[in-house]
N, C-alpha and C positions, 0 to 999 in steps of 0.2 A: 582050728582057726579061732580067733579072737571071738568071744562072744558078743561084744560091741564092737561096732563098726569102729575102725579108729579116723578121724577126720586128720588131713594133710593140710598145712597153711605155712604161710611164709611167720617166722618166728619175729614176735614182736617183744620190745626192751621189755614189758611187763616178763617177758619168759626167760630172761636171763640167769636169773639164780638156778628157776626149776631146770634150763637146761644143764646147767655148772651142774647142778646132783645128778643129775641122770647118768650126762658123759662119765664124773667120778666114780659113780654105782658101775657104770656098766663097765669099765677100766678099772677099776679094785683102785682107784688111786688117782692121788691128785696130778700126774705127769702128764695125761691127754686133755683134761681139762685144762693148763697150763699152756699146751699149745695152741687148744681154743682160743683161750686170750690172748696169746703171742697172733694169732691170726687176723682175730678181730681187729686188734691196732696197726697190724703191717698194711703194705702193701698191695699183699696176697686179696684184701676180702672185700668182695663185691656186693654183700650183704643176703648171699643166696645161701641163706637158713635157715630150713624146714622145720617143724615141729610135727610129730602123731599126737592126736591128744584121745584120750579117751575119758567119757565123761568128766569133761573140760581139764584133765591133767594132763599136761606132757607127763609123755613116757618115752617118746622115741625123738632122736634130735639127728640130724646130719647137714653137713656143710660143703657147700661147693666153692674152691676159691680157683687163683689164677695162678694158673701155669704157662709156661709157651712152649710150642713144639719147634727147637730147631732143625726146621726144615731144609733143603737146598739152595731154597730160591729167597726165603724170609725168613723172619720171625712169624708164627701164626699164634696166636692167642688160643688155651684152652682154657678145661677146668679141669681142677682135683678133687675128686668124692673124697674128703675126709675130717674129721673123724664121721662114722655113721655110729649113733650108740642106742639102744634099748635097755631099757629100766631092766634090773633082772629080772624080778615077777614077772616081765611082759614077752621075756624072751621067748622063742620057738616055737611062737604063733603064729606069725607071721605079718607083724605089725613091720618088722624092718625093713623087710621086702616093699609091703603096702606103700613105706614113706620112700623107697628109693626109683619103684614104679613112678607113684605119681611125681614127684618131685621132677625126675627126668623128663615126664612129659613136660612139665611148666617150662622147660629150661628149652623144649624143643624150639622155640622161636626166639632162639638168641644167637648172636654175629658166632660164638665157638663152635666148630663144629667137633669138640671131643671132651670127654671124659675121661680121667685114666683115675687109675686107683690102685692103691698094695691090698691085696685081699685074696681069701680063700677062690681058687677057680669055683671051688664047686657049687657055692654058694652063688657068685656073681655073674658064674654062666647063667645059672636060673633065670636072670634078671636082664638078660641078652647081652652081656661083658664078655668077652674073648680076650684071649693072649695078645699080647700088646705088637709081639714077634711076629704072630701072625699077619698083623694087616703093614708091617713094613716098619715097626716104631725101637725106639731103644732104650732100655731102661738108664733113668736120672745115676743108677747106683749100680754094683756090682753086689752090694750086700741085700738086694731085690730080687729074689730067687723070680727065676723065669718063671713059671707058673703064675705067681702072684700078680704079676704085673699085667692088668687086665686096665681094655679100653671100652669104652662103649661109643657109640655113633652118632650124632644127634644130625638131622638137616643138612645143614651145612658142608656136611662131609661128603669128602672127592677123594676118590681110593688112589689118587694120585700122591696124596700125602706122603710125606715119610720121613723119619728124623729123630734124631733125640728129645725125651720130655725131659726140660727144666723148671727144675721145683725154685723158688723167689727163697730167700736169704733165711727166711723165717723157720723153714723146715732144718735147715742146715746147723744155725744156731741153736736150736733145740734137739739137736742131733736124733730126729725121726724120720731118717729117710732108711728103708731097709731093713734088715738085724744086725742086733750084732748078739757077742754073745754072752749068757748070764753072767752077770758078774758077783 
């Protein structure tokens, strides 16, 4: 574990830049950073952007924006954990975990009742994420390998739910929903 605690907060404009390096560092590249910004001006962002800091530096950043689940009966509004990034020094301490823990909790009294996210199961089981298939939901993509395709719960949620996730334009234009392959 981290030797200092890392402190969790809603990311303010002074943390902009530091965020932009962290995401780049911890992505080898400037292509998720890119759809930070494609995020932040779309549609998609709701302004729920955590920072870790540790002795006052961001090191860890992740972003929750808007998705919807088409449902049967509506549209229901969700969010989408992504990107989630740590500094690489800072990585496999468990600072990313730290800021995805509390993060979640803050979001626990919000109208969404879901999270969904492309990510390692193994990693986001830890952090109480399940298989999307599991609880009745369908992946935005085919190029979303099943596993990856993890939800989390927050409040709001009624296991009644069920439906496809849509991802808002911005992921599409950026062509980041899924894999594909190296090119």
């Amino acid at each position: 574990m981290s030797k200092h605690k890392a402190v969790v907060r809603l990311e303010v404009p002074e943390d902009v830049d530091d965020v932009r390096r962290v995401v780049s560092a911890a992505f080898g590249g400037e292509r998720v950073a890119s759809l930070l910004d494609a995020l932040c001006e779309s549609a998609a962002w709701l302004g729920l952007s955590f920072v870790a800091e540790e002795r006052d530096e961001v090191v860890a950043h992740v972003a929750y924006t808007r998705g919807w689940l088409d449902a049967p009966e509506r549209l229901v509004d969700v969010l989408v954990l992504s990107p989630l990034s740590v500094r690489p020094d800072r990585q496999r301490i468990g600072i990313g975990s730290i800021l995805v823990k509390e993060s979640m909790q803050l979001l626990e009294e919000r109208d969404e009742p879901l999270v969904f996210l492309e990510g390692d199961p193994g990693y986001y089981s830890r952090l109480g994420f399940v298989s999307g298939d599991q609880l009745g939901f369908v992946r935005p993509s085919v190029r979303i390998p099943e596993p990856a395709f993890q939800v989390g719960t927050l409040t709001g949620y009624d296991s009644t739910l069920s439906g496809a996730l849509v991802y808002p334009d911005v992921w599409w234009r950026h062509d980041a929903v899924g894999l594909r392959p190296e090119r």
